[in-house]
N, C-alpha and C positions, 0 to 999 in steps of 0.2 A: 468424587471430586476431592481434592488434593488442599487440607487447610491453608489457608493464607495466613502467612503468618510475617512479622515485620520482625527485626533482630532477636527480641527478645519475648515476645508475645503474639498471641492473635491479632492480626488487625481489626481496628474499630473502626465500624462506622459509625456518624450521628445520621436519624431520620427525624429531618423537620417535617409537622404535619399539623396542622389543626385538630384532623380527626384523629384520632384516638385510635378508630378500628383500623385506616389505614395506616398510622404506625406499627399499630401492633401486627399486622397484616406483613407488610414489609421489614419485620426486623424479627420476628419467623424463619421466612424465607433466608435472610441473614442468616441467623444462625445456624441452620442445618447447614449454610456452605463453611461451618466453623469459623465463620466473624463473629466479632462481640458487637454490641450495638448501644448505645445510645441513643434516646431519643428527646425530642424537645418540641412544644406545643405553636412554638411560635419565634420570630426572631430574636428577639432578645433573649429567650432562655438559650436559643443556639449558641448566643453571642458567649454566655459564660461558657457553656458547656466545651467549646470548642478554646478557648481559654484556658480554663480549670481540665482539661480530659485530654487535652489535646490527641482528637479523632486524626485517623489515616484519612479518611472521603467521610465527604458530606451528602446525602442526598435532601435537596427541597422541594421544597409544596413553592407555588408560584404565590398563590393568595394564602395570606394568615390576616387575622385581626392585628395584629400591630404592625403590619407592614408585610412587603411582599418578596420573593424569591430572588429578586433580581439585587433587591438590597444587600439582603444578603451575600450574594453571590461578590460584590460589593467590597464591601465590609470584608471577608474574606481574604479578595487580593489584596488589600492593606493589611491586615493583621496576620494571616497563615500563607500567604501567596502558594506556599509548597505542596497544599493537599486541593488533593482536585474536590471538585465540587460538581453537580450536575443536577438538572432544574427537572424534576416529577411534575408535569401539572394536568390538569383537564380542564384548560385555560387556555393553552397553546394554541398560536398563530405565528404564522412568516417573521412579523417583528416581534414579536417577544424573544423567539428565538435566537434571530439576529442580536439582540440587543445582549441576552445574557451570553452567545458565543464570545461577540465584541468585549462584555465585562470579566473576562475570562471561566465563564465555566466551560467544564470540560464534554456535557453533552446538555440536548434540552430534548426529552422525550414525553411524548403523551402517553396520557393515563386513558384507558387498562394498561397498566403494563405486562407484556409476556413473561412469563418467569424465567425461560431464557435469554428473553432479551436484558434482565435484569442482571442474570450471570456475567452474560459477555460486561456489559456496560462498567463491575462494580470488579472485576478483574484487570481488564482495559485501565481503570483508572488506578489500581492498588499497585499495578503494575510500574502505570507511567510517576505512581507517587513514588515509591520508591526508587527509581533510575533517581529521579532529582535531586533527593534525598543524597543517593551515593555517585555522585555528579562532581568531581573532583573543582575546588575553587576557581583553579585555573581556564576549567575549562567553561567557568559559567560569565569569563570575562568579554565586552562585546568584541566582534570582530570586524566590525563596520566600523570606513575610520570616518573622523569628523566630530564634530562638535556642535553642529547647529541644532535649532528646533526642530528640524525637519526629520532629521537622524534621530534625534532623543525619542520624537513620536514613535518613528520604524521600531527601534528597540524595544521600547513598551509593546507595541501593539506583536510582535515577534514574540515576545514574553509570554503574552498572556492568550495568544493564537498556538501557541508549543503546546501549552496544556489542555488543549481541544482536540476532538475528533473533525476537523473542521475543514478541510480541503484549501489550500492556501497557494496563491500565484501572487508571487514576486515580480515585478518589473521594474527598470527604471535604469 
């Protein structure tokens, strides 16, 4: 496989995890697809790491001691909006899912994870991060005209639905 690389380096990713063994587990796997990795134990070490290191993708653990995956995910589209992020758990149900699509991550898969399925997933996203990334200004102006609350929501939820694998119908 073909390193991923971002202008001027490897892409990074950070793995949030409580456990230890599946960090280490998962960012392995990383590196032999020639990613660098980062890792962090819990939400708030994410919060600087992703700060201070500024990671290509994020993968999380849904459950941590000082709070949980969806925060994060959170947290994120306020501070990094531009790097995807997607939700690791063995926690996963219908709404957790929904909830962290809706808070823009970009997938929510359960644990075990395939180690294929991890390839596609961690590509897919390195992929859609850097289009963003080199996404000309012009072109990230909205196209929907209006001004009202209703349209502010559309664009948000537009936003932050683009950086999902998430199957999307428009009407209106």
């Amino acid at each position: 496989m073909a390193e991923l690389k971002t202008a001027t380096r490897a892409a990074r990713v950070l793995v949030v995890d409580d456990e230890p063994d599946i960090r280490d587990l998962l960012a392995i796997t990383l590196e032999r697809m020639g990613l660098a990795t980062l890792q962090a134990a819990g939400v708030r070490e994410a919060e600087v790491q992703i700060l201070e290191q500024r990671p290509d993708l994020c993968l999380t653990d849904m459950r941590m001691p000082d709070g949980n995956g969806l925060d994060l995910v959170k947290w994120i589209q306020e501070h990094r909006p531009e790097m995807p992020v997607a939700v690791i758990t063995a926690h996963g149900n219908v709404e957790s899912a929904v909830q962290a699509l809706k808070l823009g991550a970009f997938d929510f898969v359960s644990k075990p994870l395939d180690v294929n399925d991890l390839r596609r997933l961690v590509n897919s996203a390195l992929t859609l991060g850097e289009a963003i990334k080199e996404t000309p200004a012009d072109a990230s102006r909205p196209q929907l005209l209006g001004d009202s609350q209703a349209i502010h929501r559309v664009r948000e939820m537009i936003a932050k639905v683009a950086r999902s694998q998430a199957p999307v119908h428009i009407s209106g």
